[in-house]
C-alpha positions as CSV (number, residue, x, y, z in Angstrom):
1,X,34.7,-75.5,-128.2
2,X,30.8,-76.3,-127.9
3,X,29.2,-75.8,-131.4
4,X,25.5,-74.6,-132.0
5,X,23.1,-77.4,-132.1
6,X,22.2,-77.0,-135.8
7,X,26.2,-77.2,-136.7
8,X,26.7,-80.5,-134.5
9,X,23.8,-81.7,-136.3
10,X,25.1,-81.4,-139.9
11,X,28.4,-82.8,-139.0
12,X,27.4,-85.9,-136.6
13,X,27.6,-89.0,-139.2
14,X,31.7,-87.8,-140.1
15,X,32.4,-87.6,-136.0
16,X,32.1,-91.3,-136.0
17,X,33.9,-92.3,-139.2
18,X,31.4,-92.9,-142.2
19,X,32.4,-95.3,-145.2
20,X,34.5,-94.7,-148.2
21,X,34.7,-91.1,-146.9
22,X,30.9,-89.6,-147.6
23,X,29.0,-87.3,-146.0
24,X,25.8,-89.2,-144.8
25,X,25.9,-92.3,-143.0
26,X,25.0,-94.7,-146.1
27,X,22.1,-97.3,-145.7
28,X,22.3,-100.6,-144.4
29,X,19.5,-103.0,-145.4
30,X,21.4,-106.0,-144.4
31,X,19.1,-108.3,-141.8
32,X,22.0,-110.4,-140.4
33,X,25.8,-109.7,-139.3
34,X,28.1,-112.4,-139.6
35,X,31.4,-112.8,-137.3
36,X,34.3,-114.5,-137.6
37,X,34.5,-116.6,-134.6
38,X,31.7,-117.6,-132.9
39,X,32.7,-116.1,-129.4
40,X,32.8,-112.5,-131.0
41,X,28.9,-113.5,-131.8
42,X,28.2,-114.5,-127.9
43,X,30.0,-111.5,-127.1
44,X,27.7,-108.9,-128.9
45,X,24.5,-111.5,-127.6
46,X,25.4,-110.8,-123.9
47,X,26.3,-107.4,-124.2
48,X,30.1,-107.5,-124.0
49,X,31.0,-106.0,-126.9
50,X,29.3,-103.5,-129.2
51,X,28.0,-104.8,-132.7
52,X,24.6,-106.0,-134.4
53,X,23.0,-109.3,-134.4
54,X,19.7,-109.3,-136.1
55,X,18.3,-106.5,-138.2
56,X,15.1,-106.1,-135.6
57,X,17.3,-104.6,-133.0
58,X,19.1,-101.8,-135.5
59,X,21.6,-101.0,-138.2
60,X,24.4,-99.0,-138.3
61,X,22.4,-96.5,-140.4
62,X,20.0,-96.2,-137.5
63,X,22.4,-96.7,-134.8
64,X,24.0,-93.0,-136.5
65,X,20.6,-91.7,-136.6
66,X,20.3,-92.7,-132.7
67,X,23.8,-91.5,-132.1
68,X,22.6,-87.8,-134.1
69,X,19.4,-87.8,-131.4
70,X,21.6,-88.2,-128.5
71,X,23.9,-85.6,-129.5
72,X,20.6,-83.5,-130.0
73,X,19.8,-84.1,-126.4
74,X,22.8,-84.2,-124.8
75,X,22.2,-87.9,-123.7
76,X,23.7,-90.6,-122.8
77,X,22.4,-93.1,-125.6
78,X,19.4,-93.9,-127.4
79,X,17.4,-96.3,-129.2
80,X,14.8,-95.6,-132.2
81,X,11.5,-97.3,-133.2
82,X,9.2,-97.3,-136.2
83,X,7.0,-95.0,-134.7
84,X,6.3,-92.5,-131.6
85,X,3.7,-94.6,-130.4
86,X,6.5,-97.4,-130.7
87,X,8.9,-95.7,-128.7
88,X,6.1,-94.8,-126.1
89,X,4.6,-98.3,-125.7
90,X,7.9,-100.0,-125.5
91,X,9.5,-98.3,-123.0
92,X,6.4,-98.5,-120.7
93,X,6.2,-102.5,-121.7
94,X,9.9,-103.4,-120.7
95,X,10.1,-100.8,-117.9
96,X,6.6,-101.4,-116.1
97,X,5.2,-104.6,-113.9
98,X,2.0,-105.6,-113.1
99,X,0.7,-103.0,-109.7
100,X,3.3,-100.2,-110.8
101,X,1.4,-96.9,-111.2
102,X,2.1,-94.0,-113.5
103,X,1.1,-90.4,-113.1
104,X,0.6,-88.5,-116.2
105,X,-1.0,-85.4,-117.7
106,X,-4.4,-85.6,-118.5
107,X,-3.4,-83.2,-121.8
108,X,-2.0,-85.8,-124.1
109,X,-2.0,-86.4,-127.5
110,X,-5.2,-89.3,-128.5
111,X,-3.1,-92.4,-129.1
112,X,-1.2,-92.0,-126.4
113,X,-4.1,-91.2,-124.2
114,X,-5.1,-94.2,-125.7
115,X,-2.4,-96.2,-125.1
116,X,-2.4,-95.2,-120.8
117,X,-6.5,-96.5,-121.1
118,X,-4.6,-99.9,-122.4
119,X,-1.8,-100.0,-119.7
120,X,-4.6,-100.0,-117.0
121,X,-6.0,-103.4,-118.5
122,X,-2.7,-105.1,-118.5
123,X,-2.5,-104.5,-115.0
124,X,-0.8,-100.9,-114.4
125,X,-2.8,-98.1,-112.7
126,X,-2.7,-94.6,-114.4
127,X,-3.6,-91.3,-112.9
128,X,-4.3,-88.5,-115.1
129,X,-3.6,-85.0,-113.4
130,X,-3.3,-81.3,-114.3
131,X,0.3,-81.5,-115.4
132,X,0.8,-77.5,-115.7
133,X,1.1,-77.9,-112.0
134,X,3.6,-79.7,-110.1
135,X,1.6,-80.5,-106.5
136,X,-1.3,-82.2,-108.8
137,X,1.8,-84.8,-109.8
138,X,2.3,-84.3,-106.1
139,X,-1.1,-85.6,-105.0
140,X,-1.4,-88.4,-106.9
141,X,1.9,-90.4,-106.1
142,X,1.5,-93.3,-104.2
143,X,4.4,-95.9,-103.4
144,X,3.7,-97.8,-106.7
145,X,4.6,-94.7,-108.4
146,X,7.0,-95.9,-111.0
147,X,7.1,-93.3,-113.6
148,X,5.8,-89.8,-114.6
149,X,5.0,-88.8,-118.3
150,X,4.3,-85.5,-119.8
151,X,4.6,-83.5,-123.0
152,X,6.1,-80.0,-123.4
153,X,3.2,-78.7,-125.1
154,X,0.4,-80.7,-125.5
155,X,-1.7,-82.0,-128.5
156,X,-3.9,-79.7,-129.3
157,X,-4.7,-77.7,-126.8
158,X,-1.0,-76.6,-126.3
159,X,-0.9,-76.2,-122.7
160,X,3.1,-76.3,-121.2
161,X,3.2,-78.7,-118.2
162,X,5.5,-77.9,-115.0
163,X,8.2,-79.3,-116.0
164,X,10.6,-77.9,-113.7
165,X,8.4,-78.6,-111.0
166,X,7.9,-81.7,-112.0
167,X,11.6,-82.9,-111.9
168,X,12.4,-81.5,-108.7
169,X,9.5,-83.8,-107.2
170,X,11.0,-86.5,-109.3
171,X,14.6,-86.3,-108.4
172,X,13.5,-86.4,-105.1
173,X,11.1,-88.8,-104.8
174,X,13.5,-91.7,-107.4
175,X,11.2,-91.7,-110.0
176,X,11.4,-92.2,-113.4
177,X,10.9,-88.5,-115.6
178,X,9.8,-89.1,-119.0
179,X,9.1,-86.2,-121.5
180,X,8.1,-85.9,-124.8
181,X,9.5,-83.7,-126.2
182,X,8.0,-84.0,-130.3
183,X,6.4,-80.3,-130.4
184,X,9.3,-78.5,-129.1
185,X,12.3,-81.0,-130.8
186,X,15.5,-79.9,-129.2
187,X,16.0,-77.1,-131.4
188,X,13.8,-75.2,-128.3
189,X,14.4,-77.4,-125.5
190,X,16.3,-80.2,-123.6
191,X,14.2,-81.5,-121.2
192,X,17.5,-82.7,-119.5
193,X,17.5,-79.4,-118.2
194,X,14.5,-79.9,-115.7
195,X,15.8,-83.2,-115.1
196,X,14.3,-85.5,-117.3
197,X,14.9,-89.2,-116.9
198,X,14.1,-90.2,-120.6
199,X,13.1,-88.1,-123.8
200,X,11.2,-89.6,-126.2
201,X,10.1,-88.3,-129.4
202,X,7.9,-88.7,-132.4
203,X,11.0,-88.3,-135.3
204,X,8.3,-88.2,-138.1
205,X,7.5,-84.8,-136.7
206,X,9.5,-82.2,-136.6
207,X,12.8,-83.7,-136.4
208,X,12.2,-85.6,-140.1
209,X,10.1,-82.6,-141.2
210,X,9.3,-83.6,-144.7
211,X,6.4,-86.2,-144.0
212,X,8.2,-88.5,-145.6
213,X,9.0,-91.1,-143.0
214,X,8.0,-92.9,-139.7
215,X,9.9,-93.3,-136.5
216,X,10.8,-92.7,-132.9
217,X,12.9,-92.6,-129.9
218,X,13.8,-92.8,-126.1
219,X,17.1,-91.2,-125.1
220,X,18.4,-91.4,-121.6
221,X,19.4,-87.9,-120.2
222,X,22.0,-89.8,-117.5
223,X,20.4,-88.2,-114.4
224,X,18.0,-91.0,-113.3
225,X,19.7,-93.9,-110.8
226,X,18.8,-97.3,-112.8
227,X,20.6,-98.7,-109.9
228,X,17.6,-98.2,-107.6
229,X,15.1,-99.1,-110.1
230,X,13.2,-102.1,-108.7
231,X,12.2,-103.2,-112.0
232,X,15.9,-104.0,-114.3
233,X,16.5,-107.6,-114.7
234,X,19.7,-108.6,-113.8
235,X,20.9,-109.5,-117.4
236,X,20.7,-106.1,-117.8
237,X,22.5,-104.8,-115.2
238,X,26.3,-105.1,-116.9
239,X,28.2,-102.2,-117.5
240,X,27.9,-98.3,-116.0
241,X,24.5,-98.2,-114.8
242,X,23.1,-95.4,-116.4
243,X,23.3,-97.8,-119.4
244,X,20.6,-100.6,-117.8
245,X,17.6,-98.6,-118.4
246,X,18.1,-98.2,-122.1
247,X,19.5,-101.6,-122.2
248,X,16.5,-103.4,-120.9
249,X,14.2,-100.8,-123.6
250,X,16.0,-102.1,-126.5
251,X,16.0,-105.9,-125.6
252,X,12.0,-106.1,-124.2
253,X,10.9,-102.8,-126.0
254,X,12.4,-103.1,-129.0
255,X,13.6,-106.7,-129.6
256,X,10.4,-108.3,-128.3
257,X,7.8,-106.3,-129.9
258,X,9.5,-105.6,-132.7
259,X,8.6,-102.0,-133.3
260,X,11.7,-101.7,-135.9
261,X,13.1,-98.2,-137.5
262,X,13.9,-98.9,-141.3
263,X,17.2,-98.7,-142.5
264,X,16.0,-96.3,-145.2
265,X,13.4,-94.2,-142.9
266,X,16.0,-93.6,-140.3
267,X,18.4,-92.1,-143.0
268,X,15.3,-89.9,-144.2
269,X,14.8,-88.8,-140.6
270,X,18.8,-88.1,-140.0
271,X,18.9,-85.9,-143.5
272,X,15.4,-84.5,-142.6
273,X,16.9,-83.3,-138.8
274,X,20.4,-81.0,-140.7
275,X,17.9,-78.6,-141.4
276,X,15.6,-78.7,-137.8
277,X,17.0,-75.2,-136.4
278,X,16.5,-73.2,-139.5
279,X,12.9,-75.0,-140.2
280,X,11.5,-74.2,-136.7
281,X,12.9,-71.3,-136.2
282,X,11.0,-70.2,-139.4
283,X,7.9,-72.0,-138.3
284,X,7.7,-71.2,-134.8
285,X,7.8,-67.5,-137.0
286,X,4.7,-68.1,-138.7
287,X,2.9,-69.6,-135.9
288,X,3.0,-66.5,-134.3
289,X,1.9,-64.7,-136.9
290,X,-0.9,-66.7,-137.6
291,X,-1.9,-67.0,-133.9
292,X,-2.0,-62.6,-133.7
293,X,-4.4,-62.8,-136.6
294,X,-6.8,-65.7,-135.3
295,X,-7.0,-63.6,-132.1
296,X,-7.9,-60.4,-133.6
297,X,-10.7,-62.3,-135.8
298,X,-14.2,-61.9,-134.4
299,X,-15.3,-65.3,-135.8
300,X,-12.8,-67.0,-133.0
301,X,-13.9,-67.5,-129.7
302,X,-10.5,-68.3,-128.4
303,X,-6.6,-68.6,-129.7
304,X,-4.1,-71.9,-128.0
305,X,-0.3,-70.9,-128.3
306,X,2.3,-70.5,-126.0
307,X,3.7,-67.2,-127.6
308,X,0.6,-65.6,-126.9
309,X,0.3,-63.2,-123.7
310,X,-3.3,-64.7,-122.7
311,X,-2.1,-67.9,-122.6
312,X,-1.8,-69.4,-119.1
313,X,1.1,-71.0,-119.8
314,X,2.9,-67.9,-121.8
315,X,5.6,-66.8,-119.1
316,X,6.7,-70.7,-118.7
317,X,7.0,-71.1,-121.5
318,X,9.4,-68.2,-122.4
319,X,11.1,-68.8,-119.6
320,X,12.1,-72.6,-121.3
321,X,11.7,-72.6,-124.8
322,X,13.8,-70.8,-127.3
323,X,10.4,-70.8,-129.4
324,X,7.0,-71.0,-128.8
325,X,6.3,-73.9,-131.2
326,X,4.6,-74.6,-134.3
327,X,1.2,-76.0,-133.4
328,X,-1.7,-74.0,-132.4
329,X,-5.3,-74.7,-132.3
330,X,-8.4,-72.5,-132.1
331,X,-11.9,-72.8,-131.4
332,X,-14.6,-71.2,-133.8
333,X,-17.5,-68.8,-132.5
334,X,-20.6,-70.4,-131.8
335,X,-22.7,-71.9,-134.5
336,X,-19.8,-71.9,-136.8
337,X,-18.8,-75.1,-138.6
338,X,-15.3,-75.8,-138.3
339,X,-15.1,-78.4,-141.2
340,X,-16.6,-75.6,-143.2
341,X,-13.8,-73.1,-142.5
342,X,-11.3,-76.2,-143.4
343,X,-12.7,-76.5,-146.7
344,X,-12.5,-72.4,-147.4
345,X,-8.7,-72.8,-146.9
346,X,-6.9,-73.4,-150.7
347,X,-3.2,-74.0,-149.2
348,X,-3.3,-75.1,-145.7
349,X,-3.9,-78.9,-146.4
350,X,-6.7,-81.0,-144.3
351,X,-4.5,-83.2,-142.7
352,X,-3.6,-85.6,-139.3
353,X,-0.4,-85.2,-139.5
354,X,2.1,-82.1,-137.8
355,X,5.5,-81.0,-137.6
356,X,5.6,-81.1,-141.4
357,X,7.0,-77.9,-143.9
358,X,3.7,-77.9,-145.0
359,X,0.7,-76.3,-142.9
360,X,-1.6,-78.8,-141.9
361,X,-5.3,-78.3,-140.3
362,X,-8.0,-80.8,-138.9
363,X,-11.3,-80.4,-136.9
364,X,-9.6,-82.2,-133.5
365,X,-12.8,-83.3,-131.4
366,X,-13.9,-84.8,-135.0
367,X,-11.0,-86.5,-136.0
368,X,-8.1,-87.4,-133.4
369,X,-10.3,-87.2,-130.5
370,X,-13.3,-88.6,-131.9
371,X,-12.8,-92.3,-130.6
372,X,-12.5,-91.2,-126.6
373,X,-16.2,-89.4,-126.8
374,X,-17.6,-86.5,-125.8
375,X,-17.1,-86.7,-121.9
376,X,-13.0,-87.0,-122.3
377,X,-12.8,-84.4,-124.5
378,X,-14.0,-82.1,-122.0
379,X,-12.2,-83.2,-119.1
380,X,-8.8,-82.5,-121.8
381,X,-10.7,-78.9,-122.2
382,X,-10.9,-79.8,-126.3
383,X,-14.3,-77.8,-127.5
384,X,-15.9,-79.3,-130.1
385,X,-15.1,-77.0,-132.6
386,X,-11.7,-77.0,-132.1
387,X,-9.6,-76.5,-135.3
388,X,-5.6,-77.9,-134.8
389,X,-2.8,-76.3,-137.0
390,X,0.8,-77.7,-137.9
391,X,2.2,-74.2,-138.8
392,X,4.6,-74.7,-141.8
393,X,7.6,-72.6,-143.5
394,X,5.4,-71.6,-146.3
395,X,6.0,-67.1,-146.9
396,X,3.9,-65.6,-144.2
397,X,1.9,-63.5,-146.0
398,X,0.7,-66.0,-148.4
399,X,-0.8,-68.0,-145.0
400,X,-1.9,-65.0,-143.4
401,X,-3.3,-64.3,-146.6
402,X,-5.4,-67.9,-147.1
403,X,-6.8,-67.6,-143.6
404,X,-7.8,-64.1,-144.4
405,X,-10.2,-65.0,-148.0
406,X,-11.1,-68.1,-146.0
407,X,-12.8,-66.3,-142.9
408,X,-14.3,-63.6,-145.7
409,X,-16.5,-66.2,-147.0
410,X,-18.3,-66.1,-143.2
411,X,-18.6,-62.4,-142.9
């Protein structure tokens, strides 16, 4: 019998055993594991046998927390990180050489914009496309193609790449599918389902939910041939191969650069995740709400959500997500201030962060995507007066209501 997602998620620590009988996976702040014989220690070292070794390459408590992702995403393993930006940069480090090129959407989120302008100086070429349409991907693979990375919905502009599309040309073509998928979690989609290689996701987003702790992760889906990868080292190649790819990410992702998930983070994020279907399914709920009344106001030039008909994206988007989201973003008429409005609003909070119970709100082009400049921003289509929202779980009508006294002060 196959269970609802938000049951298997309450229940995963007890499917694989969990001390003295309680209900959460307890921590486990130990830094070294000790073995009997010494030959049980080389074992674990070379990968013949399952255990832990040194602290910087997991715990058990975060090993259940990875095990509780995987279930989430129907994968085949996967291995957490301090951060999103962690996870990101990792598996790009230990699964990229020098000359590979990766195509990805020019609509990302800043860092990890950021991060693609760094990759080019260490030697890989990136190409930035149109990701909401597959034969732009299309265009701009080239033999040294390695890899292909996209977001569901981006950050902030929330448009929905092709991501069907996109992993049809994948399959076909033997490359690497990457997707984050932090704004939608897995309470609205798999990305397995258009063929996604690897998932990777922010967990102090939505999954965690509480804004209470840091971390990430890369699952493997099983569907990508690590076999054919040019780029495994053969120490890694031991075992079924759809187990190399991850392998390699958690010996020169996460043991070399040491981009470490907490013992006591990783059990915030696992409690944080028993309540993800019933927290999104009440924010994606008020972020449709909120996003009718933006588009109604006459102060607005122009609403960014998926569940909105005008939105190019909004069919797609139907069509794969069992939710439209909880961010949206909106862009203030001209001559309006949108730091101003910000400061009129008494319980959305002024914040960077998203995915939290809580509804956050920052100026973007002045804040997150004030380091890349001016010229960037417009090729990403983020207007300068761009206002980002984290849509919480707060009672609709009191947000409804804060936006509403806010925009009075502007009539």
């Amino acid at each position: 019998m196959q269970r609802d997602i938000s049951t298997r998620i309450l229940h995963a620590d007890r499917l694989g055993g969990i001390e003295h009988g309680a209900t959460h996976k307890p921590l486990h702040v130990a830094t070294g594991y000790g073995y009997e014989k010494a030959a049980d220690l080389v074992a674990v070292f070379q990968g013949e046998r399952s255990g832990y070794v040194y602290g910087r390459q997991g715990n058990p408590t975060t090993a259940a927390l990875e095990a509780k992702i995987s279930l989430m995403e129907e994968a085949v393993g996967t291995v957490s990180f301090a951060t999103g930006m962690a996870a990101i940069c990792a598996t790009m480090i230990a699964l990229l050489r020098r000359g590979d090129h990766v195509v990805a959407s020019k609509f990302l989120f800043g860092n990890t914009a950021s991060w693609f302008n760094t990759l080019g100086q260490l030697g890989c070429s990136v190409t930035l496309v149109d990701a909401t349409d597959a034969a732009e991907v299309e265009k701009a693979l080239t033999p040294q193609t390695r890899m292909v990375f996209v977001e569901t919905i981006a950050n902030p502009r929330t448009q929905v790449a092709d991501l069907a599309g996109i992993g049809k040309l994948c399959a076909a073509r033997g490359i690497a599918y990457v997707v984050d998928n932090t704004l939608t979690t897995p309470a609205l989609f798999q990305p397995k389902a258009v063929g996604a290689s690897l998932v990777i996701h922010s967990l102090s987003k939505g999954i965690c939910g509480h804004g209470n702790a840091l971390g990430g992760s890369v699952s493997d889906t099983g569907l990508f041939d690590w076999d054919a990868y040019p780029n495994l080292l053969p120490a890694y190649r031991k075992g079924p191969p759809t187990a190399w790819g991850l392998l390699q990410i958690r010996k020169k992702g996460l043991r070399d650069t040491g981009g470490t998930l907490s013992a006591e983070h990783g059990h915030r994020i696992a409690t944080g995740a028993e309540t993800l279907s019933l927290r999104i399914e009440r924010a994606c709920s008020n972020a449709l709400a909120v996003a009718r009344w933006l588009d109604a106001q006459p102060l607005v030039a122009k609403v960014h959500y998926p569940g909105l008909p005008s939105h190019s994206q909004h069919e797609r988007a139907g069509g794969l997500f069992h939710g439209f989201g909880a961010l949206l973003s909106f862009e203030m008429a001209d001559g309006l201030d949108p730091s101003a409005l910000l400061d009129a609003l008494e319980l959305v909070i002024k914040s960077s962060h998203l995915g939290d119970n809580r509804t956050l709100a920052l100026p973007a082009a002045l804040t997150i995507f004030w380091e890349m400049g001016e010229e960037q921003r417009q090729s990403m289509d983020i207007a300068e007066s761009l206002v980002r929202v984290s849509v919480g779980i707060e009672a609709t009508d009191d947000l409804l209501a804060d936006f509403e006294q806010a925009f009075a002060k502007f009539q």
